[in-house]
C-alpha positions in Angstrom: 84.1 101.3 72.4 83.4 105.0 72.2 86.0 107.2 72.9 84.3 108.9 75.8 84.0 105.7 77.7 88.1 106.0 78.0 88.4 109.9 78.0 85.9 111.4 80.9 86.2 109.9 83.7 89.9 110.5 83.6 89.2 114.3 82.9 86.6 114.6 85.3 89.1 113.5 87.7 92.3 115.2 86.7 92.1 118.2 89.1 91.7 116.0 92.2 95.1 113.8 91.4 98.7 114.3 93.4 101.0 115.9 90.4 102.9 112.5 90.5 99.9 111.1 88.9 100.6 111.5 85.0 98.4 114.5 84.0 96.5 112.6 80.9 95.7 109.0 80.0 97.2 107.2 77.3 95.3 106.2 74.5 94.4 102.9 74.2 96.5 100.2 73.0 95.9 98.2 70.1 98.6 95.6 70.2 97.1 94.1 74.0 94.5 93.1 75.3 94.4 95.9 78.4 93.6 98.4 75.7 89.7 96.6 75.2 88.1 97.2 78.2 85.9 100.3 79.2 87.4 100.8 82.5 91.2 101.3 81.3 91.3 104.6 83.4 91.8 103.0 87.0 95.5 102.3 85.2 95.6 105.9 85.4 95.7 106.1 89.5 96.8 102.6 90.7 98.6 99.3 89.4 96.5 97.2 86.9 97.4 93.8 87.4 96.1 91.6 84.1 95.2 87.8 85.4 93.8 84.9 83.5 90.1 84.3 85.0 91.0 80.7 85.7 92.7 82.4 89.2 90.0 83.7 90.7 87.8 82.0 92.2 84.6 83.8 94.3 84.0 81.9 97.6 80.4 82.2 98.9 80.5 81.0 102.7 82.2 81.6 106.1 82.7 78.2 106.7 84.5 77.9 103.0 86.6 80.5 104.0 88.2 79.7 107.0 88.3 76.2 105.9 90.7 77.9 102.9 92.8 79.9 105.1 93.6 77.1 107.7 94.8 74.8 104.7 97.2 78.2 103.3 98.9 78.6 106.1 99.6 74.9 106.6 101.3 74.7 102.7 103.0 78.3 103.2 106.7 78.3 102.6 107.3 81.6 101.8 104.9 84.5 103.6 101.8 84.7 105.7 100.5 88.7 105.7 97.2 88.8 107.4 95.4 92.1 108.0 92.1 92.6 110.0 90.6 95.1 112.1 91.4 92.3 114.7 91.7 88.8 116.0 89.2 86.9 117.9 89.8 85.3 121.1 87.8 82.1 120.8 88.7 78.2 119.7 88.3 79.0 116.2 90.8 81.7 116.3 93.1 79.9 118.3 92.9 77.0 115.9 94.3 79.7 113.4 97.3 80.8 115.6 97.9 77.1 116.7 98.6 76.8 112.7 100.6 79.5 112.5 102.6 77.5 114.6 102.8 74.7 113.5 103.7 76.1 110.1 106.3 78.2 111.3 107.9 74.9 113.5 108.0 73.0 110.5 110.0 75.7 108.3 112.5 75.2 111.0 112.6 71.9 111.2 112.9 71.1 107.4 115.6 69.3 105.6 116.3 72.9 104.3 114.7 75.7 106.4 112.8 78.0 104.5 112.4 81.8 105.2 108.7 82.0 106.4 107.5 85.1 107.4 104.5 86.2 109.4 103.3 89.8 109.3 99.9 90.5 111.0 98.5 94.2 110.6 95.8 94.8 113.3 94.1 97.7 114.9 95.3 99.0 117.8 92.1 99.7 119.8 90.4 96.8 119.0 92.8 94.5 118.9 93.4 95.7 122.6 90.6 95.8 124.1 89.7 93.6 127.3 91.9 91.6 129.5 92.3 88.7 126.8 92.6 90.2 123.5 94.3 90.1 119.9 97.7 90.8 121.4 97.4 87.9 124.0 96.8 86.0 121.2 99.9 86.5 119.6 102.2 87.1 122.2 103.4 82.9 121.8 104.3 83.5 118.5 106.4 86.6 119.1 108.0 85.1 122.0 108.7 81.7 120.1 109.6 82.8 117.0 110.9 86.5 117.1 112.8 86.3 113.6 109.8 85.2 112.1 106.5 86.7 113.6 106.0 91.0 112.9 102.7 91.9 114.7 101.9 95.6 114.2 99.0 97.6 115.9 97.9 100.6 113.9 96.9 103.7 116.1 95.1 106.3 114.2 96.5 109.8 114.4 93.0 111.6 115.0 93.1 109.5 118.7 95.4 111.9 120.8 95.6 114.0 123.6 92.5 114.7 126.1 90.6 112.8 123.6 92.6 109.6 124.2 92.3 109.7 127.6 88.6 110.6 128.4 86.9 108.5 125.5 85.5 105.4 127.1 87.9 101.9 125.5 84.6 100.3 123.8 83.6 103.5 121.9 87.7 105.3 120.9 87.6 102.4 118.1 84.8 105.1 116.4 87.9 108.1 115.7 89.1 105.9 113.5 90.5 102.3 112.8 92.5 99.7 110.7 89.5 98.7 108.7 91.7 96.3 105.6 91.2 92.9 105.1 93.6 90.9 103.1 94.6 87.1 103.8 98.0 86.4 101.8 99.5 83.0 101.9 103.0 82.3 99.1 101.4 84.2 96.0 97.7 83.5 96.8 95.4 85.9 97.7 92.1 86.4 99.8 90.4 90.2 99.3 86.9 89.8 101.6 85.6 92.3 104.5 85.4 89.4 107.0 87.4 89.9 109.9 89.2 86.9 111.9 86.6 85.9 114.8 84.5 83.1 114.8 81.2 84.6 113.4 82.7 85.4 110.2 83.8 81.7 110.7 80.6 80.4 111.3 77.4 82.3 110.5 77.9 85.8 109.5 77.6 86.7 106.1 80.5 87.9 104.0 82.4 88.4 100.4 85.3 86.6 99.3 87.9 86.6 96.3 90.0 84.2 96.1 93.1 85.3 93.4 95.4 81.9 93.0 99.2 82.3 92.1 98.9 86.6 91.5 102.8 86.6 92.2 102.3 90.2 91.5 99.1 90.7 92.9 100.7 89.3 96.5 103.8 91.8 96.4 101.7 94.8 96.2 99.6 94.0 99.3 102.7 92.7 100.9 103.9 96.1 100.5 101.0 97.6 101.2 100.5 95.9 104.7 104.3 96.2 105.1 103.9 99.9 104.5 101.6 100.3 106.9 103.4 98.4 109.6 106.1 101.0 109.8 103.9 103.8 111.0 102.4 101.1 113.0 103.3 100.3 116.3 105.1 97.4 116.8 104.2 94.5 119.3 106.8 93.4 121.2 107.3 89.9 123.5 106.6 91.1 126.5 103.2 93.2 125.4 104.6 96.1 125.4 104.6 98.5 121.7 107.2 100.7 120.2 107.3 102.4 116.9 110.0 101.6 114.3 113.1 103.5 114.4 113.0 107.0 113.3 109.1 107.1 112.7 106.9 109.8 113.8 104.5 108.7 116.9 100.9 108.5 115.7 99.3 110.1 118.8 102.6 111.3 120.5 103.8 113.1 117.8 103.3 115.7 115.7 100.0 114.8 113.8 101.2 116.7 110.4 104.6 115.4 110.3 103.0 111.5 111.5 100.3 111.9 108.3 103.0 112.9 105.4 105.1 110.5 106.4 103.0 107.6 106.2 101.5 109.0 103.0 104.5 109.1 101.3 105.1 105.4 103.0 102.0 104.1 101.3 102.1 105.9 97.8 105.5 104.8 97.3 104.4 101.5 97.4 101.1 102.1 94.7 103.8 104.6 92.2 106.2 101.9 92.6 103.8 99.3 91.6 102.6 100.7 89.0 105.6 101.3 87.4 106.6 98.1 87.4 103.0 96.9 86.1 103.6 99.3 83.5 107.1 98.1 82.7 106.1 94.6 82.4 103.0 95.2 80.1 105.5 97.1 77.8 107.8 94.3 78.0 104.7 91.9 77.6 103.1 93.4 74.3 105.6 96.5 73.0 108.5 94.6 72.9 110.5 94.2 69.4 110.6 90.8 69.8 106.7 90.2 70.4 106.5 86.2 69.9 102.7 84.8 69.5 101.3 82.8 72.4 102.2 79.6 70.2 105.8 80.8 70.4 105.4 81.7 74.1 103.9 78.3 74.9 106.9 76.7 72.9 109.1 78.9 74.9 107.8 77.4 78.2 105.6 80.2 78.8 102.4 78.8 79.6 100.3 81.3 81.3 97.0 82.8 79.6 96.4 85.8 77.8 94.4 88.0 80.7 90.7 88.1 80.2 90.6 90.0 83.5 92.0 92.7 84.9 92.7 93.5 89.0 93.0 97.0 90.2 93.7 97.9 94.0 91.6 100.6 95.5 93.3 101.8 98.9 91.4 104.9 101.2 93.1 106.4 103.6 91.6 109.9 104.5 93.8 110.5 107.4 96.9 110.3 105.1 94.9 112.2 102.2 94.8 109.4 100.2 91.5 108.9 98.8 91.8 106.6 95.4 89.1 103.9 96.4 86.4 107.6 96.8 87.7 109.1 93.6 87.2 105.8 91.2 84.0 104.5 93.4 82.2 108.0 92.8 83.8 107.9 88.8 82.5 104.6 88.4 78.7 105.7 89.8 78.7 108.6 88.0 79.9 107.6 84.3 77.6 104.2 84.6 75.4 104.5 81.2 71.7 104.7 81.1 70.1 101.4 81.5 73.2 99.7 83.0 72.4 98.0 86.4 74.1 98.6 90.0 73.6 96.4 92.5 75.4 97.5 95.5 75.1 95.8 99.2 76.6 96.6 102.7 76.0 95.8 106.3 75.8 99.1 107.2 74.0 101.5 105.4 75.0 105.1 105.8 76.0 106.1 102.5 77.9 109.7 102.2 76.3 112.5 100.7 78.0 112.5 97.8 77.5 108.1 97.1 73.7 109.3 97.8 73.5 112.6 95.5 74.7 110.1 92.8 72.3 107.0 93.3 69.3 109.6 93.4 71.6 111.6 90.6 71.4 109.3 87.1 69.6 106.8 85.6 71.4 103.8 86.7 69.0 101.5 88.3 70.2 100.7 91.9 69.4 97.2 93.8 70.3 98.0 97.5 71.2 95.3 99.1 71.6 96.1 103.5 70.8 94.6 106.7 67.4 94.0 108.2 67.4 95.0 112.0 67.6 91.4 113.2 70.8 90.5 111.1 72.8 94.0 112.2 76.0 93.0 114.1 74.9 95.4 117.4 71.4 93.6 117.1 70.8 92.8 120.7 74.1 94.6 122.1 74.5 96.4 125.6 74.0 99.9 126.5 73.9 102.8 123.7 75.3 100.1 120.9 71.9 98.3 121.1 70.2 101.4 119.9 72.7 101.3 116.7 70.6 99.0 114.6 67.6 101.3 115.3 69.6 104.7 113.7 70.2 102.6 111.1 66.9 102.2 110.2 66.0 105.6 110.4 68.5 106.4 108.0 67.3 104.0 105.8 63.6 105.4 105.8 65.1 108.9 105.4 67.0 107.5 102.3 63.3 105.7 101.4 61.6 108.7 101.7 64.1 110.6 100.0 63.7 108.0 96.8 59.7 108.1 96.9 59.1 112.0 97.3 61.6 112.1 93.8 59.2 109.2 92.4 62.3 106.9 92.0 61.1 103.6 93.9 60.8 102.2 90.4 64.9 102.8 89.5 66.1 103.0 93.1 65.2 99.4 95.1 66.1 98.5 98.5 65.9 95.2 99.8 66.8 93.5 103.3 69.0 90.3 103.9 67.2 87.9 106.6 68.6 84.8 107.5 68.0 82.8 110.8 70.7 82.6 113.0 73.1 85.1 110.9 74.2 88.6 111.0 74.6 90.2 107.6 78.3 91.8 106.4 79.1 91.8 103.3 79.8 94.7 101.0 80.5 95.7 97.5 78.8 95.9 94.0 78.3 94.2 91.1 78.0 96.4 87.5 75.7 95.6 84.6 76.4 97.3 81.5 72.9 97.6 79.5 71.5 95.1 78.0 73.8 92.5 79.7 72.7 89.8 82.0 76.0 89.5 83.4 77.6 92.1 85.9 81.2 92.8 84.2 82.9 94.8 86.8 82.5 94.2 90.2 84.2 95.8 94.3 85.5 93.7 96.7 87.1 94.2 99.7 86.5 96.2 103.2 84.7 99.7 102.6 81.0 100.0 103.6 80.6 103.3 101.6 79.7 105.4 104.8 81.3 108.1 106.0 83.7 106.1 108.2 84.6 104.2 105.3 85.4 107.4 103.2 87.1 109.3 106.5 88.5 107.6 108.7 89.3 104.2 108.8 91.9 102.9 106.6 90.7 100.4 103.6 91.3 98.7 100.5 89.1 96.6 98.0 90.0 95.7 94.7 88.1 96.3 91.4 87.6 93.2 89.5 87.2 94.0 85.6 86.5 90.5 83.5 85.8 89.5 80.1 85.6 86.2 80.8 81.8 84.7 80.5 82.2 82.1 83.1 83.9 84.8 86.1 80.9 86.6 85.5 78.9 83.6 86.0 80.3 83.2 89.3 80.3 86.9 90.0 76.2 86.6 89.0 75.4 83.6 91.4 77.0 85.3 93.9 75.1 88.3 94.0 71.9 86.2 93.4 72.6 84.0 96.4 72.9 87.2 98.6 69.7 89.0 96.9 68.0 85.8 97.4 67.7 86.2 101.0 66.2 89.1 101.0 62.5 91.4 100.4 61.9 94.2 99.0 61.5 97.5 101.2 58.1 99.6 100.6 56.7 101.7 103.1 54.7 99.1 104.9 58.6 98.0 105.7 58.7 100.6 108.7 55.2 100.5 110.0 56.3 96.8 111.3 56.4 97.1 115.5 60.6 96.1 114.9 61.2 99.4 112.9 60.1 101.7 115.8 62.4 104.2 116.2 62.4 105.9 119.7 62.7 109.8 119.5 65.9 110.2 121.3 67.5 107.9 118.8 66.1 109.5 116.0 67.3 112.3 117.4 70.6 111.7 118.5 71.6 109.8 115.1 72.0 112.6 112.7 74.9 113.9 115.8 77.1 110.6 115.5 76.2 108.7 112.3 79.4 110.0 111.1 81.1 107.0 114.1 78.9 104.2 112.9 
């Protein structure tokens, strides 16, 4: 490994770090295995969680995934922390509340009653919207089990004043959201960008990690979501809200005083974290009294050496915490020559600065985004059926942009079509040269759009593996997606769907910073 590979990114990034971020990396180890890989330097900025491979397990449909979460909740004994952008409203979504319920009746009914807890981290304007709605959802378990059941509604701060009032309900989710997605169940983990409504049950494509028995992984997101909870507002049993004692008001508040207080809220829990990562991997490999995995196993300690390594990646712009921007944008920019990127989302409106640095090196880029027909706001009402039209105008801008710097060779996009399906999923996958297998790859909910990078709240993790046959699975799973798709050229947008009206083209470059 060359030393640069460990040193630069963490220099490049040094002046943009809180000073309780250490203010150099340390050098790698060479007593563990967390000192071998290239990507050491998230450590630097966020927990690293090392994980044998045989725990994670990449899922590759909607209908695997909900299957997977109705039979987690129904073996939970411990914790249930589900966040979403919202809940659906439909039989599928009931079916998940009704086992909920029936979980949470059996832990009182036991021989010995456990302690289950339920914590569900939703948006506030989506989750509200309409007469039947997230919060109708839920209200039976609040009211049936109020010990057990937390339900909290995150308002963004940016949605106040005049602005609250006059911005129509369908269009005030676009200040700013709730955008995580995290399914915890006991010490298992699902990280995925598919929200809890039918289609993302049924027939609208998404990603999914599954991380079994991540004791460690499952506190930190327990935190997190718990963090972000208490500078939520809380649902009560009578549908009613109220923030937690002694919290600032997100939009009644003072906005300054609301921000730095659920900043220092949410990087408490990522400094503690880390800390204790950092404690136990001292304790794991530094101690005096190392004993060799044959003594470990003899000892009763059974589990693996890692061969993969988890890091959590949270953006929250409003709070000025931008960790998931900083290592995304290290990550693009240190990628060697010849290395491969193939990165994929269902909405593609890169930032500036994600574009400067696809156009930027000499990383070759497979784009992977919707085609028109499989856009979520394909055939919606009003102004949000025009949405899948802007987004094809900024994807011939982009095209254009890629062909006038004679890059159509490195730079490829490519369109998902699939019957029936809308396309969601998001992410990338990392080739180092010469390797047919991606090595590194981003999970979770960001879209890398503006939005994404400003004002919603996210989190995905960074998977880094050694292990041949995770990157199998990480391979066939970016093939199976690719697989659906063709290749954009310019004969793309003279097709009669990729029309765009003038007043669209027009308007988009005004409120592509919404969508």
């Amino acid at each position: 490994m060359e030393l640069q590979n460990v040193w630069s990114p963490w220099l490049l990034l040094a002046p943009l770090l809180s000073p309780a971020a250490p203010q150099v990396p340390s050098p790698p180890c060479c007593l563990c295995p967390e000192g071998v890989h290239r990507f050491q330097w998230i450590r630097n900025l966020v927990p690293e969680f090392g994980v044998s491979s045989s725990h994670v397990r990449v899922l590759s449909s909607p209908g695997e995934f909900f299957e997977l979460m109705k039979g987690q909740i129904k073996v939970a004994k411990k914790r249930v922390v589900m966040a979403s952008l919202y809940l659906g409203v439909g039989p599928l979504e009931q079916e998940l509340v009704d086992c909920l319920e029936s979980t949470l009746e059996k832990s009182l009914q036991a021989q010995f009653p456990s302690d289950l807890k339920v914590s569900i981290l939703l948006d506030f304007t989506r989750g509200s919207r309409g007469r039947k709605n997230s919060r109708t959802m839920l209200l039976p378990l609040l009211q049936r089990f109020p010990e057990q059941v937390r339900v909290s509604l995150f308002h963004t701060p940016n949605l106040r004043g005049l602005l609250r009032l006059l911005i129509p309900e369908r269009f005030n989710e676009t200040i700013g959201l709730q955008h995580i997605k995290v399914y915890l169940f006991d010490n298992n983990v699902i990280l995925s960008g598919a929200n809890l409504s039918d289609s993302y049950f049924t027939n609208r494509q998404d990603r999914y990690v599954f991380l079994q028995d991540c004791a460690e992984i499952a506190d930190f997101f327990t935190e997190l979501v718990d963090a972000v909870g208490d500078v939520s507002l809380q649902l009560q049993g009578d549908n009613t809200v109220q923030m937690v004692d002694g919290m600032v008001h997100p939009y009644k508040g003072d906005r300054a005083a609301y921000c730095k207080a659920a900043n220092k809220r949410v990087m408490d829990v990522i400094h503690s974290a880390r800390t204790r990562q950092q404690m136990l991997h001292a304790q794991t490999f530094h101690s005096d009294s190392l004993l060799t995995q044959e003594e470990a196993a003899a000892a009763g300690d059974r589990r693996p050496a890692p061969d993969t390594w988890i890091y959590p990646l949270i953006q929250m712009k409003p709070f000025e915490i931008q960790i998931d921007e900083i290592v995304t944008e290290t990550l693009l920019t240190e990628a060697e020559q010849g290395a491969r990127v193939y990165l994929t989302t269902g909405y593609f409106n890169l930032t500036q600065a994600y574009m400067d640095l696809v156009l930027g090196t000499w990383v070759k880029y497979q784009i992977l985004l919707a085609s028109p027909e499989v856009n979520g706001f394909f055939g919606a009402k009003g102004v949000a059926g025009a949405i899948p039209a802007a987004y094809v105008h900024i994807e011939r801008q982009f095209y254009s942009e890629v062909c006038s710097l004679g890059q159509q060779e490195r730079v490829q996009l490519q369109e998902y079509w699939r019957r029936g399906w809308t396309f969601h999923a998001k992410g990338l996958w990392l080739y180092l040269a010469g390797s047919s297998l991606p090595c590194l790859t981003l999970i979770g909910s960001p879209n890398f759009g503006y939005r994404s990078v400003h004002r919603d709240l996210e989190a995905q993790i960074a998977i880094v593996t050694e292990s041949r046959a995770l990157q199998q699975q990480l391979h066939q799973e970016q093939e199976q997606l690719y697989l659906r798709s063709g290749v954009v050229s310019s004969a793309t947008f003279e097709q009669p769907s990729r029309q765009v009206k003038l007043w669209v083209k027009m308007v988009t470059p005004l409120i592509k910073n919404f969508f």
